[in-house]
RODO-2510 file (C-alpha; in nm, 4 decimals, decimal comma):
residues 373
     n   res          X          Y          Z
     1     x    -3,8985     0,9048    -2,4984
     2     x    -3,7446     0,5450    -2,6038
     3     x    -3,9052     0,2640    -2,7769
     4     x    -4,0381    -0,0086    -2,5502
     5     x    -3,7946    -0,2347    -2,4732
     6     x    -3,4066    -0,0502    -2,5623
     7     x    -3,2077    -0,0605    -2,2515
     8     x    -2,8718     0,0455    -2,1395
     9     x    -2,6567    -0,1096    -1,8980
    10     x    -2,3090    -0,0073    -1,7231
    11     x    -2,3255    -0,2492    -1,3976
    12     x    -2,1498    -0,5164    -1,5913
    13     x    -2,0208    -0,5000    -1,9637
    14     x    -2,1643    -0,1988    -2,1485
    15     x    -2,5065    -0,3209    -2,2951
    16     x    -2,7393    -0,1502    -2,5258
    17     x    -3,0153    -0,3998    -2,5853
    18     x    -3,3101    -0,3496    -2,8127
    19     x    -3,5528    -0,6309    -2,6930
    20     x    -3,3563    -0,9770    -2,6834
    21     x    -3,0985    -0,8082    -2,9154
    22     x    -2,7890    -0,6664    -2,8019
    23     x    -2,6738    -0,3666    -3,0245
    24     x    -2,3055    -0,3833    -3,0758
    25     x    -2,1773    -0,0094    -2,9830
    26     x    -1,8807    -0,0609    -3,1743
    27     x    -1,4578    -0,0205    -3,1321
    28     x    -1,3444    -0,0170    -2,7218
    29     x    -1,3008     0,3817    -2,7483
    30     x    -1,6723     0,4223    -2,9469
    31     x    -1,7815     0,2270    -2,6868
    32     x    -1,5943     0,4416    -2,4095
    33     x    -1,7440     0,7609    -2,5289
    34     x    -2,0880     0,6223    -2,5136
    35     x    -2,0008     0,4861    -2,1248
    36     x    -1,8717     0,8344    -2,0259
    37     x    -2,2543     0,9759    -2,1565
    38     x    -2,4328     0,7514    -2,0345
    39     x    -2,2624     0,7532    -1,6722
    40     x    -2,3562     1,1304    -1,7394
    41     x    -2,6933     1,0996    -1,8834
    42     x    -2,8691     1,4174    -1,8789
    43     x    -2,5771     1,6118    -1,8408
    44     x    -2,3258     1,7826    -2,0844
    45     x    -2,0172     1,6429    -2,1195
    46     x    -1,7607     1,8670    -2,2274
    47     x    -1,5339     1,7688    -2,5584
    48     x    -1,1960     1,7908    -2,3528
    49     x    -1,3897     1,5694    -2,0562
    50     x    -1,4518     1,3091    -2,3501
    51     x    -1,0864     1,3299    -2,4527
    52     x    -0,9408     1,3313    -2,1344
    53     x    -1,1342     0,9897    -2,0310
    54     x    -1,0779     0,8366    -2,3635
    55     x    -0,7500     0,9280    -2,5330
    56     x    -0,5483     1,0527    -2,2304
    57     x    -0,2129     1,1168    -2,3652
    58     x    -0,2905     1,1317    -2,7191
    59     x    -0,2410     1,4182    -2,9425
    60     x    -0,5490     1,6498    -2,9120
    61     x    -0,6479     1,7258    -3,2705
    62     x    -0,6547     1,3828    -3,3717
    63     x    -0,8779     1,2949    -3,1087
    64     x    -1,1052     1,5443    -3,1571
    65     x    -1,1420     1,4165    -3,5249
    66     x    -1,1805     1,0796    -3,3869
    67     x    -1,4669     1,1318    -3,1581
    68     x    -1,6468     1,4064    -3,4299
    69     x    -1,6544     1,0313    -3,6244
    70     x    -1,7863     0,8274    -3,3655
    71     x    -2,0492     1,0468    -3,1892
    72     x    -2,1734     1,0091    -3,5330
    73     x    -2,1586     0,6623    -3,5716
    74     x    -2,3706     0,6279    -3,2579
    75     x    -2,6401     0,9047    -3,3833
    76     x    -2,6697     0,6508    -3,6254
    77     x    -2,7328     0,3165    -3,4130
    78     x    -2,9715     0,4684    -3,1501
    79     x    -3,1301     0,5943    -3,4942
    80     x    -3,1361     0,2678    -3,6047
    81     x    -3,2715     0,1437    -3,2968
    82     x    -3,5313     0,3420    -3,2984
    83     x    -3,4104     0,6209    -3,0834
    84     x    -3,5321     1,0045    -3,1331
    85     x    -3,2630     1,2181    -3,2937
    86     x    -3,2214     1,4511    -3,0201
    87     x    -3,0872     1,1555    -2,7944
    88     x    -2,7441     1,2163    -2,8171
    89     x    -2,7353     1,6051    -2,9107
    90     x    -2,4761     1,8619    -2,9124
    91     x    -2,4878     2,0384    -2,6178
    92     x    -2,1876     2,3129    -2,5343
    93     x    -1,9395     2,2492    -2,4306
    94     x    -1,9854     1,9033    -2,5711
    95     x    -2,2517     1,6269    -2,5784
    96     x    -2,5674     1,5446    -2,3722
    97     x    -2,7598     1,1782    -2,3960
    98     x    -3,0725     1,1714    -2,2992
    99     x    -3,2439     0,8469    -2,1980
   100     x    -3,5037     0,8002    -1,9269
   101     x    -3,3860     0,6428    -1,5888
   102     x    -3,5795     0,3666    -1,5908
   103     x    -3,4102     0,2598    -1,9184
   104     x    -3,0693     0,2034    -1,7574
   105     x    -2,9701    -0,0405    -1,4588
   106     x    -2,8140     0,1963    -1,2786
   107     x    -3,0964     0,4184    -1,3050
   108     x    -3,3263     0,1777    -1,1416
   109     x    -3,0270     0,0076    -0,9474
   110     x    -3,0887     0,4156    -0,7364
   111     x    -3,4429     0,4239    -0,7540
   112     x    -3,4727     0,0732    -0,6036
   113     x    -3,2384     0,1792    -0,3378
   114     x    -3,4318     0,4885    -0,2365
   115     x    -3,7290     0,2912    -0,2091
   116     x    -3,5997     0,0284     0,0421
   117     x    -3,3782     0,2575     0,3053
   118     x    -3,7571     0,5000     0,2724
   119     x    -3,9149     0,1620     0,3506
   120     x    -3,6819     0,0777     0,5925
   121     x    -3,7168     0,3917     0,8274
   122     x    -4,0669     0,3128     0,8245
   123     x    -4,0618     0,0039     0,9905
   124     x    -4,1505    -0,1897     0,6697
   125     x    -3,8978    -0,4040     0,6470
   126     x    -4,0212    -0,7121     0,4351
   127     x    -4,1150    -0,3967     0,1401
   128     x    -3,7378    -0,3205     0,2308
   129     x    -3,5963    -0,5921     0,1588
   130     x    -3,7875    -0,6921    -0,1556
   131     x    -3,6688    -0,3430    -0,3047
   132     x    -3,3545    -0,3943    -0,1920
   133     x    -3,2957    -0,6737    -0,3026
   134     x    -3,3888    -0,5961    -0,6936
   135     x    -3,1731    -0,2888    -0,6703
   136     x    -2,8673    -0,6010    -0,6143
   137     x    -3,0142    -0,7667    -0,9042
   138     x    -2,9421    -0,4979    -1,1887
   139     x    -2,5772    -0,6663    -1,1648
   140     x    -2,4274    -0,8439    -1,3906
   141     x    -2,0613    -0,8260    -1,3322
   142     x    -1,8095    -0,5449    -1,2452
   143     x    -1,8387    -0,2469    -1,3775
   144     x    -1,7924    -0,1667    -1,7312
   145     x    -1,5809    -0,5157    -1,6901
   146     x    -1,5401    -0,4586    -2,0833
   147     x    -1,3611    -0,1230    -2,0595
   148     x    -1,1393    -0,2337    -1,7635
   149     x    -0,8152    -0,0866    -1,9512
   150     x    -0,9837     0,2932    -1,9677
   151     x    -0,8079     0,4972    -1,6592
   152     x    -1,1501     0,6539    -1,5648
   153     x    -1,3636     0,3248    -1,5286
   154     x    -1,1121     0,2575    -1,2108
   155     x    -1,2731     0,5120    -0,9994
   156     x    -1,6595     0,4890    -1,0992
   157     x    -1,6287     0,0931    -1,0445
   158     x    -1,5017     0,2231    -0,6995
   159     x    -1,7791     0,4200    -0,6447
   160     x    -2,0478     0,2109    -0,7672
   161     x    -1,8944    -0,1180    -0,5799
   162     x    -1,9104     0,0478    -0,2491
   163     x    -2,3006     0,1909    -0,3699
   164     x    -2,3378    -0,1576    -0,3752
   165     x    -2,2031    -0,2971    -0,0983
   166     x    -2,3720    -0,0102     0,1062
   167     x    -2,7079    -0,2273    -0,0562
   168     x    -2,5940    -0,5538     0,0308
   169     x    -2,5540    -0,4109     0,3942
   170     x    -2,9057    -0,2864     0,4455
   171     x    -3,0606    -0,5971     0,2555
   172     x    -2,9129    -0,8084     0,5461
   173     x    -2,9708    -0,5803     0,7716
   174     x    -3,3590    -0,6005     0,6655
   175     x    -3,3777    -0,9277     0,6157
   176     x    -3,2620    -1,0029     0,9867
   177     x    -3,5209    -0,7520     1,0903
   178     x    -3,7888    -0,9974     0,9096
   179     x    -3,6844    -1,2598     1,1322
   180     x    -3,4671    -1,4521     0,8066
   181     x    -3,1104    -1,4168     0,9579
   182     x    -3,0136    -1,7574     0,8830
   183     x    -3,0609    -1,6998     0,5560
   184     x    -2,8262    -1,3847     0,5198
   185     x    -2,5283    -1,5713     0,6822
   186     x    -2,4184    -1,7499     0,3971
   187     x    -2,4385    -1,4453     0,1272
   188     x    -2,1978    -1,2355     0,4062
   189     x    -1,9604    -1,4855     0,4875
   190     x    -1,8943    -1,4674     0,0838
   191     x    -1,9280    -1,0917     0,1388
   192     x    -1,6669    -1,0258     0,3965
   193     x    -1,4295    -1,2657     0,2200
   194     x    -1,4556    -1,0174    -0,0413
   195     x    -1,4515    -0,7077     0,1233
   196     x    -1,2958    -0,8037     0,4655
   197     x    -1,2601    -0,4682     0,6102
   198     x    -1,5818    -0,3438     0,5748
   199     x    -1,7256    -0,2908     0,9809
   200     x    -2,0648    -0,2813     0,8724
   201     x    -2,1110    -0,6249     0,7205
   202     x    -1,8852    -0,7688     0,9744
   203     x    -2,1500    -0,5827     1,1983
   204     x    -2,4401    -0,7795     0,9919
   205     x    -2,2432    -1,1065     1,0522
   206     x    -2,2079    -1,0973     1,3969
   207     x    -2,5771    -1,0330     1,4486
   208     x    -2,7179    -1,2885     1,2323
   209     x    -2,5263    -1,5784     1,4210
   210     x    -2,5834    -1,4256     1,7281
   211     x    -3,0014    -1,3646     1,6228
   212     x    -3,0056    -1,7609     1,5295
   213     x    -2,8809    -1,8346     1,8693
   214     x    -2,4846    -1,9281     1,7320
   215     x    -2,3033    -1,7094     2,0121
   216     x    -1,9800    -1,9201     1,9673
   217     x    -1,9726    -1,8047     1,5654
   218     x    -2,1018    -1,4748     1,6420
   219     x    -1,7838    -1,4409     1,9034
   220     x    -1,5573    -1,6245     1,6285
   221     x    -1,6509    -1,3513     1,3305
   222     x    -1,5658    -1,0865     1,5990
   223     x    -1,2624    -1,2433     1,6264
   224     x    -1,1649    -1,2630     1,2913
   225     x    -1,2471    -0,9679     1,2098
   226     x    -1,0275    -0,8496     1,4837
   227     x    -0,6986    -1,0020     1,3724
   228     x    -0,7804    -0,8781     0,9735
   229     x    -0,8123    -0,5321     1,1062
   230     x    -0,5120    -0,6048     1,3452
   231     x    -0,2755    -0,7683     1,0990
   232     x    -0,3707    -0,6072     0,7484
   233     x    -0,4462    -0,2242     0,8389
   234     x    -0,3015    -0,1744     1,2083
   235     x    -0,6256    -0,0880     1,3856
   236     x    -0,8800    -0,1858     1,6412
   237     x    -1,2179    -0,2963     1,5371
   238     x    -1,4473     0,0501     1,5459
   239     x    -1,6996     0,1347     1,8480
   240     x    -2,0152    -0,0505     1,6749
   241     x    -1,8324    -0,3656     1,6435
   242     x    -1,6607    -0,3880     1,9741
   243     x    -2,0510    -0,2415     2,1725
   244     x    -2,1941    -0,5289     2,0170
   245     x    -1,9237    -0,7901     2,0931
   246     x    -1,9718    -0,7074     2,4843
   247     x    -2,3532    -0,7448     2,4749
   248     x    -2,3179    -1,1036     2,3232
   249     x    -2,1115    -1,1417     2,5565
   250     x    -2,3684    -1,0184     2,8247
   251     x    -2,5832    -1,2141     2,6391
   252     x    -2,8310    -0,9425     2,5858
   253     x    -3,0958    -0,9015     2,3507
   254     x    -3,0848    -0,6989     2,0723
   255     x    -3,3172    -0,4704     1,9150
   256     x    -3,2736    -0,5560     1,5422
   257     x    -3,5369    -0,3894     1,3872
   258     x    -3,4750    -0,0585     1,6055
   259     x    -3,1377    -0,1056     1,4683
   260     x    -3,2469    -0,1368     1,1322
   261     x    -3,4870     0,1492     1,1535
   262     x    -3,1819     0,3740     1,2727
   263     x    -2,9676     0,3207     1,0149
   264     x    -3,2101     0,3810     0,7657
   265     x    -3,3325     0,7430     0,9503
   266     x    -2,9562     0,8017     0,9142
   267     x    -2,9076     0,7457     0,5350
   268     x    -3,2354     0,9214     0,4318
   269     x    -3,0812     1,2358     0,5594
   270     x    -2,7992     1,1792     0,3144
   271     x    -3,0116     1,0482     0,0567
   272     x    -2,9858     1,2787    -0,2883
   273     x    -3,2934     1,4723    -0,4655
   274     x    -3,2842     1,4535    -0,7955
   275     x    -3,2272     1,8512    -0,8350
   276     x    -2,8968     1,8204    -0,6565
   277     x    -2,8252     1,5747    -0,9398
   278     x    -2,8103     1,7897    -1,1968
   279     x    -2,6120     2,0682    -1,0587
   280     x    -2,3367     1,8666    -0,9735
   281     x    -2,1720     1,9024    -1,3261
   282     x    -2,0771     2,1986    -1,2006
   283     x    -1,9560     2,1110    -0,8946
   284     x    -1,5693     2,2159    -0,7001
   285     x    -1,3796     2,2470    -0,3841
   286     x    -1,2658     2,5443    -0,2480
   287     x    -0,9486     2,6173    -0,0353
   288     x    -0,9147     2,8106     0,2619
   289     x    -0,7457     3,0989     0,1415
   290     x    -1,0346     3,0354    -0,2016
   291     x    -0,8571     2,8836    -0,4474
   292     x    -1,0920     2,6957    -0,6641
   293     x    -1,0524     2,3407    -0,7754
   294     x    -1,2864     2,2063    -0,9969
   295     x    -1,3957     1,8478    -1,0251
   296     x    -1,3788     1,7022    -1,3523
   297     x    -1,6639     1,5185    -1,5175
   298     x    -1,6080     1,1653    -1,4065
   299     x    -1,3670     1,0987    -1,1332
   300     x    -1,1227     1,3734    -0,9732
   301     x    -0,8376     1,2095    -0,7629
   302     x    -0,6565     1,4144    -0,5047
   303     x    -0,2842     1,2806    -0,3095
   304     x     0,0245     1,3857    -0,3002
   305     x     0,1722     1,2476    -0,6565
   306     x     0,1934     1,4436    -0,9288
   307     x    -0,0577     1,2015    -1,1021
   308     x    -0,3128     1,3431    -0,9651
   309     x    -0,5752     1,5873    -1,0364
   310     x    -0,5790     1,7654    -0,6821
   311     x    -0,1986     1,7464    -0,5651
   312     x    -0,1749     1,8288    -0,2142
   313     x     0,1690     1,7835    -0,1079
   314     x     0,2290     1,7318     0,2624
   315     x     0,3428     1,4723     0,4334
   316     x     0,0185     1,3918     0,5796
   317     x    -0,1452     1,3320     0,2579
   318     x    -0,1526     0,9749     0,0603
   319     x     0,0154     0,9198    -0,2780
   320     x    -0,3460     0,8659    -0,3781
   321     x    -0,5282     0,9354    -0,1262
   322     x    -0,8708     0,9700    -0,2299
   323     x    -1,1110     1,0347    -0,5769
   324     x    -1,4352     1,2340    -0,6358
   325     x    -1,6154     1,0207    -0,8088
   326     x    -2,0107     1,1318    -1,0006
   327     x    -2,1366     0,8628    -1,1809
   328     x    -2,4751     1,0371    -1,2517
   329     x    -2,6333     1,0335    -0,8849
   330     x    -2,4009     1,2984    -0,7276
   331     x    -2,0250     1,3487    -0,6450
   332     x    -1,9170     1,0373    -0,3810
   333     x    -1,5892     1,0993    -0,1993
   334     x    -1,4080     0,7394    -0,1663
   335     x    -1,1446     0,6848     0,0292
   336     x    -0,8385     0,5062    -0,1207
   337     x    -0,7337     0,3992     0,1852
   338     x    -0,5194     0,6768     0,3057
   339     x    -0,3246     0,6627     0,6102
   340     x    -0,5003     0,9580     0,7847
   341     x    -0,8355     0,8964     0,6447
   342     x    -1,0982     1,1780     0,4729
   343     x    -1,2960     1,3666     0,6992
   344     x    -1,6580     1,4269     0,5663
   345     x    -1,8531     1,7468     0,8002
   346     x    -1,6004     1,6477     1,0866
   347     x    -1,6573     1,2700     1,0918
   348     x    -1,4060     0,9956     0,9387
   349     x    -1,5909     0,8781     0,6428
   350     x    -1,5143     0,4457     0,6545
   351     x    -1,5061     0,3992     0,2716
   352     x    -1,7121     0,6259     0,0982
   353     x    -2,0113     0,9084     0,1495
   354     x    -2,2365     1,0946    -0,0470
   355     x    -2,1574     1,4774    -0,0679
   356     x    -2,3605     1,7859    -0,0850
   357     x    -2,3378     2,1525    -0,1531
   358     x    -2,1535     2,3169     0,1215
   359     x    -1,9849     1,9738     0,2866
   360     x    -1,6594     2,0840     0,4544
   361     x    -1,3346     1,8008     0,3355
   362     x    -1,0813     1,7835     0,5338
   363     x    -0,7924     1,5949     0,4137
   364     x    -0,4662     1,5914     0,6131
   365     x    -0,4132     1,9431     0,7230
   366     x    -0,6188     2,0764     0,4002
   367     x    -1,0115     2,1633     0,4259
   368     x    -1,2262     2,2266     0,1289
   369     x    -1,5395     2,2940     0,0595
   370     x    -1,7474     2,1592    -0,1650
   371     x    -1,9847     2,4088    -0,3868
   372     x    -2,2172     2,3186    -0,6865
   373     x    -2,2889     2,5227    -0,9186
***
């Protein structure tokens, strides 16, 4: 339980807010610890998972000391906010918070998620759209923008930004099922500027001129889209992209609601229970010949460097070639665009995928797979 109205926020700064006040959460590595348990809410966090995140290279002893002080400290102001003591509670082999999912924007950020692609499949795309669209509008900024010089914030930004961008997608992808394409055009021309070699809003972009009768700007995105891919990353546009280039050019019809329906069957089968959620603390990859890796709480990066956590070194593996990330709905495998790409259950993941309990990984000439608990 939580008093009405305290509310905790990582999809921006780090916000605890009591009402109209914000709580201040203290020093950058107070407020650190608190990010790393409350991207974990619900879930221990071990002591040398806190340390690792927060200190890094410092000497171990001290920062044990050092967070001993400020879990304290912030006992003391959810106390004095009116939080139960058992909030943030010892729990081996380190800390658990516990705060309802509702109370956090990332919390409701999945839930409203869930709820559009479930109203999606079923053909309800206006309810899709609406829920969609206040899943986007638990943003405030990037992610943990505040705690930007913390190594681990790098790869659950990456996660979460491509959670999000996966949103943006099917909100525009509803909303031009609802007839309103002209109105998505503008929000993904600013999105492609920003993410310019994601297919599927490219994909979005194409349709939506082409669905308002603009076949020349429809053909134009296509093309730029083609030279980006061409120029920046050395590839052709992917099958989707090029299928539905030929059938403006056929000028054919196209079924955007079936389309929409689709791709929302599709991501309900990868869509997360809750129970998965809380096993994945435990979660790790194993080898072929069963060597065990385990992920580490936050974000486990695998290449070819020494740097990382995972270090698979073969030629056909990426310095950095891509990072586990679970920030508190699941482990994510994100591609850091590798050379040779991160194969997901056989298929070429494009940026990032949800994973489950028995997934098989294949990266380079490596497989792995993935077992929680």
């Amino acid at each position: 339980m939580r008093p009405a109205g305290i509310d905790f926020g990582v999809l921006g700064t780090l916000r605890m807010a009591a009402g109209d006040h914000v709580v201040s959460l203290g020093a950058p590595k107070q407020r650190a610890v608190f990010a790393m348990l409350l991207l974990n809410r619900g879930r221990p966090v071990s002591v040398d998972a806190l340390i690792d995140a927060v200190w890094e290279q410092s000497p171990a002893a001290a920062a044990r000391t050092a967070l001993h002080s400020y879990i304290s400290n912030l006992r003391k102001i959810l106390a004095e906010s009116g939080m139960p003591r058992e909030t943030l509670a010892a729990a081996p082999p380190g800390y658990r918070l516990d705060v309802p999912e509702d109370a956090t924007d990332l919390g409701r950020f999945e839930k409203e998620k869930v709820a559009g692609v479930r109203a999606a499949a079923a053909g309800h795309f206006p309810s899709a759209a609406v829920h969609l669209s206040a899943a986007l509008a638990q943003w405030r900024g990037p992610v943990l923008g505040d705690l930007s010089d913390f190594a681990f914030v790098d790869a659950v930004a990456a996660a979460l930004v491509d959670e999000r961008i996966v949103v943006e997608t099917a909100r525009a992808e509803a909303e031009i099922a609802c007839g309103q394409a002209a109105l998505v055009i503008g929000p993904l021309e600013s999105l492609v500027a920003e993410q310019p070699y994601r297919e599927p809003l490219w994909v979005q972009l194409i349709t939506a001129y082409y669905s308002c009768g603009r076949q020349a700007d429809a053909l134009d995105a296509f093309r730029r889209v083609k030279s980006i891919l061409a120029e920046d990353l050395g590839i052709d546009p992917g099958a989707a992209i090029s299928a539905l280039q030929q059938r403006i050019l056929r000028q054919e019809p196209l079924d955007v609601q079936g389309a929409a329906q689709a791709t929302a069957v599709h991501t309900i089968g990868r869509l997360r229970s809750d129970s998965t959620r809380s096993s994945a603390s435990r979660a790790g990859l194993r080898d072929a010949s069963g060597r065990w890796f385990a992920l580490r709480a936050m974000a486990t990066r695998i290449g070819r460097l020494a740097d990382n956590d995972i270090v698979l070194d073969a030629a056909d593996v990426s310095r950095h070639h891509a990072v586990i990330v679970d920030a508190g709905s699941g482990p994510v495998m994100v591609d850091l665009r590798s050379a040779n790409g991160v194969y997901v259950q056989g298929t070429r993941i494009e940026a990032n995928t949800n994973l489950f309990d028995g997934d098989r990984i294949r990266i380079g000439a490596h497989e792995f797979t993935l077992e929680l608990g």
